[in-house]
C-alpha positions as CSV (number, residue, x, y, z in Angstrom):
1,X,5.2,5.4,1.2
2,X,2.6,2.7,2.9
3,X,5.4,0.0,2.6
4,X,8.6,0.7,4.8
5,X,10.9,-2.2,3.0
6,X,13.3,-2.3,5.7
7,X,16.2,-2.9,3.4
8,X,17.6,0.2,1.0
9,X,19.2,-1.8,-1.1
10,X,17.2,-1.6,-4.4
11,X,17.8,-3.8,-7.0
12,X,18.8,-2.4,-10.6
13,X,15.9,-2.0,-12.4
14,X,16.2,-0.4,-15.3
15,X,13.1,1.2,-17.8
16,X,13.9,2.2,-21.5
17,X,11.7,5.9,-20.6
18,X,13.3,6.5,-17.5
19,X,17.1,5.9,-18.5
20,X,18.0,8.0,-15.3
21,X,16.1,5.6,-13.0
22,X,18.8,4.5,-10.5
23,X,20.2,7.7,-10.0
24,X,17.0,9.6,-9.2
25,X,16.5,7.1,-6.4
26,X,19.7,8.2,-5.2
27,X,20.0,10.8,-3.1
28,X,20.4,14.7,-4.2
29,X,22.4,15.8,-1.6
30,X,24.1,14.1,1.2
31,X,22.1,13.1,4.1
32,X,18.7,13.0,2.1
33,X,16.1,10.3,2.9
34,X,14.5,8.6,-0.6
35,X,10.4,9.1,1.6
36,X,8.4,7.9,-1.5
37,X,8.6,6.4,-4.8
38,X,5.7,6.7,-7.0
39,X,6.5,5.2,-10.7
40,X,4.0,3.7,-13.7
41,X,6.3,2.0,-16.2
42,X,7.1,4.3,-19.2
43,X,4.8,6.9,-18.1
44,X,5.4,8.3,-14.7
45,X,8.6,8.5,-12.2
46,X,8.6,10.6,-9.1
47,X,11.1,10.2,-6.4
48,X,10.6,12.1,-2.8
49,X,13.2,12.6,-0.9
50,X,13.8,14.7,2.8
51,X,16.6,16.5,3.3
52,X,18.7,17.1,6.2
53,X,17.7,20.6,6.8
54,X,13.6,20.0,6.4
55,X,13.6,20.7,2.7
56,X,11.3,18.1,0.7
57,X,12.6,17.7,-3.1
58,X,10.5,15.6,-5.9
59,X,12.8,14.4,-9.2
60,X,11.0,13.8,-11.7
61,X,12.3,12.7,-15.3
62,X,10.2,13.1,-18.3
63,X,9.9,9.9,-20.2
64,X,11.9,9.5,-23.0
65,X,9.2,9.1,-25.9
66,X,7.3,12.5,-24.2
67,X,10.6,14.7,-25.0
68,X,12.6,13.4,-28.1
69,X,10.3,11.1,-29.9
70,X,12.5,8.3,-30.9
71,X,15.9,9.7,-30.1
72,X,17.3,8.8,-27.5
73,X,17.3,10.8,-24.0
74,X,15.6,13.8,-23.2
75,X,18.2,16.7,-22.5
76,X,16.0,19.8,-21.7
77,X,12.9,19.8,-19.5
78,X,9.2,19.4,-21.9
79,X,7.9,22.6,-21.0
80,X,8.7,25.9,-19.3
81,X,9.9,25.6,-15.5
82,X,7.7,26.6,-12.2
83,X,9.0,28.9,-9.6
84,X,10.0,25.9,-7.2
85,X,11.6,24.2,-10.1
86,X,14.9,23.6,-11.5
87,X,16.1,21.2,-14.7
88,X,19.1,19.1,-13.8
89,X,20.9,18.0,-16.2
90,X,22.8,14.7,-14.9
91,X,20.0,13.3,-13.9
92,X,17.8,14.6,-16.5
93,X,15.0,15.7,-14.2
94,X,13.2,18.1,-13.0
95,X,14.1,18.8,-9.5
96,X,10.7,20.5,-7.8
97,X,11.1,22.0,-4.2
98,X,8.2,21.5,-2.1
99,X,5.6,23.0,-1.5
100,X,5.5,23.8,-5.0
101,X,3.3,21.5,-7.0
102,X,1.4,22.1,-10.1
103,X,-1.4,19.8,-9.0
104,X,-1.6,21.0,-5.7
105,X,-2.2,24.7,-6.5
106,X,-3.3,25.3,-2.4
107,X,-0.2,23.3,-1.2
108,X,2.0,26.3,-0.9
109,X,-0.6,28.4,1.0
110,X,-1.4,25.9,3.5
111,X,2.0,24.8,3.9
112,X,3.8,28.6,4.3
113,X,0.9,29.1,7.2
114,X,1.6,26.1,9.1
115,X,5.4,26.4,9.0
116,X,5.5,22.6,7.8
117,X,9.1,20.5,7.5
118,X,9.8,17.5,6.2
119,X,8.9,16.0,9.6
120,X,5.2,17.2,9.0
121,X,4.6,15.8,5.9
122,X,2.6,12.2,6.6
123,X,2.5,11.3,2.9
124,X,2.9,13.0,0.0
125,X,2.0,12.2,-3.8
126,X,3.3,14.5,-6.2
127,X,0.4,16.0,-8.2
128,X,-2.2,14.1,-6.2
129,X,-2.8,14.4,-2.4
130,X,-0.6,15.3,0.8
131,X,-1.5,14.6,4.4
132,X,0.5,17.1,6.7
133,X,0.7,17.2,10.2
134,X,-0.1,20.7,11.9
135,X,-0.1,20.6,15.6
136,X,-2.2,18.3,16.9
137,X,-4.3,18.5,13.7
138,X,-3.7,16.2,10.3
139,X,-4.4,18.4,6.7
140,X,-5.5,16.3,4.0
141,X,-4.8,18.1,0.9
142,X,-6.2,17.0,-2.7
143,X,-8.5,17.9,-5.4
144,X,-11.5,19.7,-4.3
145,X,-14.1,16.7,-5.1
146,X,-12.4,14.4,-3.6
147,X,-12.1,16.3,-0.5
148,X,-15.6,17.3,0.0
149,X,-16.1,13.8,-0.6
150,X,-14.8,12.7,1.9
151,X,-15.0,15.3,4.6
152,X,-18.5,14.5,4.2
153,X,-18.0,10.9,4.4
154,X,-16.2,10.8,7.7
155,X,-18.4,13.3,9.2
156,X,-21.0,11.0,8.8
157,X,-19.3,8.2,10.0
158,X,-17.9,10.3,13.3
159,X,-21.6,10.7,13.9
160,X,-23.4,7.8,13.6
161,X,-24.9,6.3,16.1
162,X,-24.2,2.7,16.1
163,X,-20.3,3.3,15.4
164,X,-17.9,1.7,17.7
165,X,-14.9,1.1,16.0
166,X,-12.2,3.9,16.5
167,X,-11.2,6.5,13.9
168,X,-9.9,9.9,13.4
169,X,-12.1,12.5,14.7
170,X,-13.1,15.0,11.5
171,X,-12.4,18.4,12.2
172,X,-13.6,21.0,9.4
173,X,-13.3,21.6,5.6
174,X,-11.8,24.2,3.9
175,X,-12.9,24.2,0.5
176,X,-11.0,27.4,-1.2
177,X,-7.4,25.5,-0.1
178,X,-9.0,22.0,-0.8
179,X,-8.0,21.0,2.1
180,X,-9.6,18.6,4.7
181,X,-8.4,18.6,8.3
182,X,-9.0,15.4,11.0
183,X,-7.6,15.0,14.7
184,X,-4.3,13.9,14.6
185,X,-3.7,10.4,16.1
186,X,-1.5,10.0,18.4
187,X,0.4,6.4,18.4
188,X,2.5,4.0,16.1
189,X,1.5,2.5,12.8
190,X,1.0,-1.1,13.3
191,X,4.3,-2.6,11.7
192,X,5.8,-0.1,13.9
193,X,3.9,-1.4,17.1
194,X,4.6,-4.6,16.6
195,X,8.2,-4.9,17.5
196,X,7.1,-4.7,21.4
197,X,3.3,-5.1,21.8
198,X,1.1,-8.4,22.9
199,X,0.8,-10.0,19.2
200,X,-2.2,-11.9,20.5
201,X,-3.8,-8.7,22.1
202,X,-3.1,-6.3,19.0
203,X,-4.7,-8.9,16.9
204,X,-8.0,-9.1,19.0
205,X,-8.2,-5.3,19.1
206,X,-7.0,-5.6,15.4
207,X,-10.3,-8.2,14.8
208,X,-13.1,-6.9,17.0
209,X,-11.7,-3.1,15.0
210,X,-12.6,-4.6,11.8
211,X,-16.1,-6.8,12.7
212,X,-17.1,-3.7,14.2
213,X,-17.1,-1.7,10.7
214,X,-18.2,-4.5,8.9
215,X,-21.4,-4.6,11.2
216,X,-22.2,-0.5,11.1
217,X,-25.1,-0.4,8.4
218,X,-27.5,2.2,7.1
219,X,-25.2,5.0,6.5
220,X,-26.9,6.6,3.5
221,X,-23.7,7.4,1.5
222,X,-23.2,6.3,-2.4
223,X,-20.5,3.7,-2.1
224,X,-17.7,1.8,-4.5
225,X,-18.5,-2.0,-5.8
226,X,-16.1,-3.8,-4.2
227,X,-17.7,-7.2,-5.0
228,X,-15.6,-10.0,-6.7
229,X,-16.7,-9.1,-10.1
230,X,-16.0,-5.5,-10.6
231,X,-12.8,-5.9,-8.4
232,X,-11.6,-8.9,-11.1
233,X,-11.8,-6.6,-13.8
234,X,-10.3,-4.0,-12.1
235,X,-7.1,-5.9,-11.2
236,X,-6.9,-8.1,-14.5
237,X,-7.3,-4.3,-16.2
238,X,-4.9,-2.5,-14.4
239,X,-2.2,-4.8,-12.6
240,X,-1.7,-7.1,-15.9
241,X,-0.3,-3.6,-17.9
242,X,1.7,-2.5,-14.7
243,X,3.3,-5.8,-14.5
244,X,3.8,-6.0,-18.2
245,X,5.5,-2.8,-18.7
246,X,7.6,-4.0,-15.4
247,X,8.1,-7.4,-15.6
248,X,7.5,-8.8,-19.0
249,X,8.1,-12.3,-18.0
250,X,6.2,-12.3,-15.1
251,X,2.8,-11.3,-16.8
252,X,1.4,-14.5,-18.2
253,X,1.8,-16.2,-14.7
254,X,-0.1,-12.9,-13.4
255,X,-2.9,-13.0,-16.0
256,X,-3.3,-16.6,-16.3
257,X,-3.7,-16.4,-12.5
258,X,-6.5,-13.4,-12.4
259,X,-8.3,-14.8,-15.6
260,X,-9.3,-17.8,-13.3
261,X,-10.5,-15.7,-10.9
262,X,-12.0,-13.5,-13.3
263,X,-13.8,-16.5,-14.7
264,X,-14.9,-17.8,-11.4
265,X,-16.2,-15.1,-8.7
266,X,-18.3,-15.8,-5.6
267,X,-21.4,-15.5,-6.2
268,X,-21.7,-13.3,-2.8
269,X,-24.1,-11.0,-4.0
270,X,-26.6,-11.6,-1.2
271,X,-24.6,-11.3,1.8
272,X,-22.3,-7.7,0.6
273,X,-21.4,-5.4,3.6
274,X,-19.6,-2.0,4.3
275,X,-16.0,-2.4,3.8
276,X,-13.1,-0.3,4.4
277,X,-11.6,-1.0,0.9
278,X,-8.2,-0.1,1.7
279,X,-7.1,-2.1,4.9
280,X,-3.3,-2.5,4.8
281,X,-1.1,-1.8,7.6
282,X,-0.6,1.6,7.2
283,X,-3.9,2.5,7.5
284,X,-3.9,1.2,11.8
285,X,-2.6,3.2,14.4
286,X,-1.9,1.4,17.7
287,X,-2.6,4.0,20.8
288,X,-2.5,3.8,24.2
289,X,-6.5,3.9,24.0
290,X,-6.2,0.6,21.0
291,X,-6.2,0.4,17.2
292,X,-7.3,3.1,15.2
293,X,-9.1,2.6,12.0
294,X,-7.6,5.5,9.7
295,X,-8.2,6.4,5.7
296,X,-12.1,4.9,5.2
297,X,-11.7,6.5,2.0
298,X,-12.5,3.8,-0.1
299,X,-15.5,2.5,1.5
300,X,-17.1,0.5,-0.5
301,X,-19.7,-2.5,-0.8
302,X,-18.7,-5.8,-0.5
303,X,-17.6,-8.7,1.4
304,X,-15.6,-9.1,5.3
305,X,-12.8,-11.1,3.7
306,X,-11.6,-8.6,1.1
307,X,-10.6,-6.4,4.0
308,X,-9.7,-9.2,5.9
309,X,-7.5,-10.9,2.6
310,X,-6.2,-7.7,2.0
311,X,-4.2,-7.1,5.2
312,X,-3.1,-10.9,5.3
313,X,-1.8,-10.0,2.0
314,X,0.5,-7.1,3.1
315,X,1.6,-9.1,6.0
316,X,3.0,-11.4,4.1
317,X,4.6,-9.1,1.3
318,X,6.2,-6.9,4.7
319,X,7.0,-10.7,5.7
320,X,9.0,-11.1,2.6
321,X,11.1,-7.9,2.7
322,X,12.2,-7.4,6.2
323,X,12.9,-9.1,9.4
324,X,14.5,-9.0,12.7
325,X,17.7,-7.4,11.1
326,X,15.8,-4.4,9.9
327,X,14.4,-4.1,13.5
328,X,11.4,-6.2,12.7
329,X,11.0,-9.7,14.4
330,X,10.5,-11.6,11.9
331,X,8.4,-14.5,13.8
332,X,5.6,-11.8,14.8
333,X,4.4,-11.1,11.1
334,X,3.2,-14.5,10.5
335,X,1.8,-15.1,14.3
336,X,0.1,-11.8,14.1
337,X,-1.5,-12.5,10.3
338,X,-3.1,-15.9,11.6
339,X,-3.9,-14.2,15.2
340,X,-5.6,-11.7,13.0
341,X,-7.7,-14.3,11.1
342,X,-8.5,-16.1,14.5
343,X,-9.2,-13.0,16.2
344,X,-11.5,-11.5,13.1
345,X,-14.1,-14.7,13.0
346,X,-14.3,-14.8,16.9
347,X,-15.5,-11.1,16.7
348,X,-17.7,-11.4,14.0
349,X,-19.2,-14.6,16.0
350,X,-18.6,-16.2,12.6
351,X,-15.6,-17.8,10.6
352,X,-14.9,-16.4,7.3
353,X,-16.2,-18.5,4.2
354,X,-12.9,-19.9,3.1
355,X,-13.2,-20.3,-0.7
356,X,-14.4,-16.7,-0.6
357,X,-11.3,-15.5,1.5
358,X,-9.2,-17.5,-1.0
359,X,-10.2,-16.0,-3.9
360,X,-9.7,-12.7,-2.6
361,X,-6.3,-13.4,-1.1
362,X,-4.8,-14.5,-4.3
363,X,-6.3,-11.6,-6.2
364,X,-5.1,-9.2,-3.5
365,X,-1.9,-10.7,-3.8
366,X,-1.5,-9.8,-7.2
367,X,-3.6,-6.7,-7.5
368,X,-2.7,-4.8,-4.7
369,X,0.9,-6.1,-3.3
370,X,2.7,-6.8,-6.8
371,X,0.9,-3.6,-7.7
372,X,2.7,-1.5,-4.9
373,X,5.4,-3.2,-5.5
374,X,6.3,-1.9,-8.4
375,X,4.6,1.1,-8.2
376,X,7.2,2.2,-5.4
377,X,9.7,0.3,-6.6
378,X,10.3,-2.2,-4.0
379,X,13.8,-3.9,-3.3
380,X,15.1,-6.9,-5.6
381,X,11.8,-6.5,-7.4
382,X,11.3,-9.2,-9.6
383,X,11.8,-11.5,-7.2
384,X,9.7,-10.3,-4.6
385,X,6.8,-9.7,-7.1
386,X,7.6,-13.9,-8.8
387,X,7.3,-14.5,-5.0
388,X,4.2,-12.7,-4.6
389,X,2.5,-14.2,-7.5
390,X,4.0,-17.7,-6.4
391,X,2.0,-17.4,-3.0
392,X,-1.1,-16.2,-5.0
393,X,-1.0,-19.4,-7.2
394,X,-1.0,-21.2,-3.7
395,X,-3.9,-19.4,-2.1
396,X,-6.4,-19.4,-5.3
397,X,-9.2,-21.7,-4.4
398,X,-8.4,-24.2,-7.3
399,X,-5.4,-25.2,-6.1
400,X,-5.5,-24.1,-1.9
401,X,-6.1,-26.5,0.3
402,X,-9.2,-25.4,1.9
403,X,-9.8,-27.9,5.0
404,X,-8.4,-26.2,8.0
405,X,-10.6,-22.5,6.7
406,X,-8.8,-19.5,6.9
407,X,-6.6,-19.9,9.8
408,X,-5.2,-22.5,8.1
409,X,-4.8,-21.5,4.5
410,X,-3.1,-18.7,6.4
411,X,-0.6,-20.8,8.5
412,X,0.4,-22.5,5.3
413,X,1.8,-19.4,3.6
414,X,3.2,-18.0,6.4
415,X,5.3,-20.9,6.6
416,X,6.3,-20.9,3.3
417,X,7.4,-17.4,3.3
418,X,9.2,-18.2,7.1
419,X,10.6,-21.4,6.1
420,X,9.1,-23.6,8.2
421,X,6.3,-23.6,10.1
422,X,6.3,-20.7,12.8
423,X,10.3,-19.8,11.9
424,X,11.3,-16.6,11.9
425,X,14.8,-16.2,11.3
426,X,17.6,-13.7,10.6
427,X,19.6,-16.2,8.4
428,X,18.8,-16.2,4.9
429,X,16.5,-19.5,4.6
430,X,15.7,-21.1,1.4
431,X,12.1,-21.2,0.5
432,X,11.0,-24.9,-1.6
433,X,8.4,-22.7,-2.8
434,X,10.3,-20.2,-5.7
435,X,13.5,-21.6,-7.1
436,X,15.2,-21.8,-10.4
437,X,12.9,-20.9,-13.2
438,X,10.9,-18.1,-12.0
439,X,13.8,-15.9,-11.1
440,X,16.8,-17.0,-13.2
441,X,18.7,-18.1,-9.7
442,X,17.9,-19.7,-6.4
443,X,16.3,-17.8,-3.8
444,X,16.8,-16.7,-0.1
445,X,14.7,-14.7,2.0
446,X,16.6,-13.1,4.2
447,X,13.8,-12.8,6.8
């Protein structure tokens, strides 16, 4: 999962297809570990979870409508069972054993030679991709496209010649297994490395990372439009129906919000460079040698403060769900998310257009972080994602406060998620920002 919540304690959420829901984020057998939740409101729930002894297991409930159209719930699996599966029938799920995966044919193969446990496996999406660890090598595993894609895509990057930002070295492709294999990297994923590290250093490493990928030109590869325009219709398309299905109430404040930005995009155009795409916090390593730049799969087209808006964004969603009682001082996430900002311009020897950095946060924050949200079922969802969309009505550039740039449109979320400005606290503190109304109570972060 790319968001570590900190807190276990999900709140009831409950889906008419998935009638099962709560108890297939519980866990199988005593001692498991829920690893990943990836769910699409009435269409798709898959639950990973480690077991003591190595073992991976998936659950996975049909949806209701797929199985007994209009009756009620679904009793037997909808079609005939794999050799790594099993039906079970109090949860009403089928219980798949890894490696076995239908959509990962090779998984078995590669996994069986490399002797993987549930230690090994980095990620893991049911169906779609896994990224293993094997040794001192990493084994990307998806469909066969996709991974010549991007074995290609990083081998070009590796070598070019005007590259200086750090990333995982490429190692070789093996199309039969699909299967891509890179260096493994060998530190702490930033929210990880945070707990102990120099903020202000990480954060100028963190910067000078990211100006220097946003500088590297010329690289001859066929790359995704991520310009304002086509990344407005992607989130008003996408996110809206997510949230809908989700959170009924909360989807006219969503698509009021993206239809403004929908209706009024940058006109940036002429100034578009390579961007990462995909710059959250899971995607930076912190090692001994500095931060690593992993999973430029989504390179795209576009402009500095998507990439930029985009981490700020998950900051402040991590912000929000965890704090020094979950071993994560809370008063480093928002330092290190205006650090960041500070740190970025000074690189780039050039501050960030703030209007431009606004619209992208508050489309980020909706698109991407209520987006995951959901999507892996964060604790006491509907609040976080209300909060979420609350701090996106504040950042849009129609409404933000655009005088101090991007530091400070920045510093004033950070404090309204901490409080006050600069707090970071274990107490639960009452934020002026979401009360009764949005949420049906008062709230409290507990930071």
């Amino acid at each position: 999962m790319n968001v570590d919540w900190g807190a276990r304690d999900r709140a009831p959420h409950t889906d008419p297809a998935f009638p099962t829901l709560a108890a297939c984020l519980g866990p199988p057998e005593r001692g498991a570990r829920l690893v990943n939740v990836y769910y699409y409101p009435g269409r798709t729930l898959q639950a990973v979870h480690a077991l003591p002894d190595g073992r991976i297991v998936t659950v996975e409930p049909p949806p209701v409508e797929d199985v007994v159209p209009g009756r009620g719930v679904p009793r037997v699996p909808r079609a005939p069972l794999g050799p790594g599966e099993t039906w079970d029938a109090s949860l009403r799920a089928v219980v798949r054993r890894f490696p076995h995966d239908p959509g990962l044919p090779s998984l078995p193969t590669l996994a069986a030679s490399a002797g993987v446990r549930a230690g090994e496996v980095l990620t893991y999406l049911p169906g779609r991709r896994a990224v293993l660890r094997v040794g001192r090598r990493v084994a990307k595993v998806s469909d066969p496209r996709t991974v010549r894609r991007n074995h290609d895509r990083q081998l070009q990057l590796w070598r070019h010649p005007d590259r200086s930002f750090r990333m995982a070295q490429p190692r070789q492709l093996d199309e039969p297994l699909a299967v891509r294999w890179e260096a493994a990297v060998e530190g702490k994923p930033l929210l990880h490395a945070l707990g102990t590290a120099d903020v202000e250093a990480l954060a100028a490493d963190l910067g000078s990372q990211l100006a220097a990928l946003h500088t590297l030109d010329g690289i001859g590869l066929t790359l995704a439009d991520h310009g304002p325009v086509a990344l407005g219709q992607r989130w008003r398309a996408k996110t809206v129906r997510t949230i809908g299905r989700a959170l009924p109430g909360l989807a006219p404040r969503a698509a009021d919000l993206l239809d403004r930005l929908v209706a009024h995009p940058p006109d940036t155009a002429a100034t578009r460079t390579l961007v990462h795409g995909d710059f959250h916090a899971a995607n930076i390593v912190s090692t001994p040698a500095g931060v690593v730049v992993l999973d430029l799969d989504e390179l795209g087209r576009g402009d500095p403060e998507l990439d930029v808006a985009v981490l700020v964004g998950r900051l402040l969603l991590v912000a929000l769900t965890r704090g020094e009682q979950s071993g994560m001082p809370g008063a480093r996430l928002p330092v290190l998310a205006s650090a960041f900002v500070r740190a970025y311009e000074q690189a780039a020897c050039q501050q960030l257009r703030p209007e431009v950095f606004s619209w992208y946060l508050a489309g980020s924050l909706v698109g991407r972080q209520v987006k995951t949200s959901i999507r892996h079922l964060a604790p006491r969802l509907s609040w976080l994602c209300s909060s979420l969309v609350q701090l996106a009505e504040l950042a849009e550039p129609a409404t933000a406060s655009l005088s101090g740039g991007a530091v400070g449109l920045v510093e004033a979320l950070t404090a309204q998620v901490s409080g006050h400005p600069g707090a970071g606290s274990t107490a639960a503190v009452a934020v002026p920002l979401w009360g009764r109304g949005h949420t049906g109570a008062d709230v409290a972060v507990r930071a």
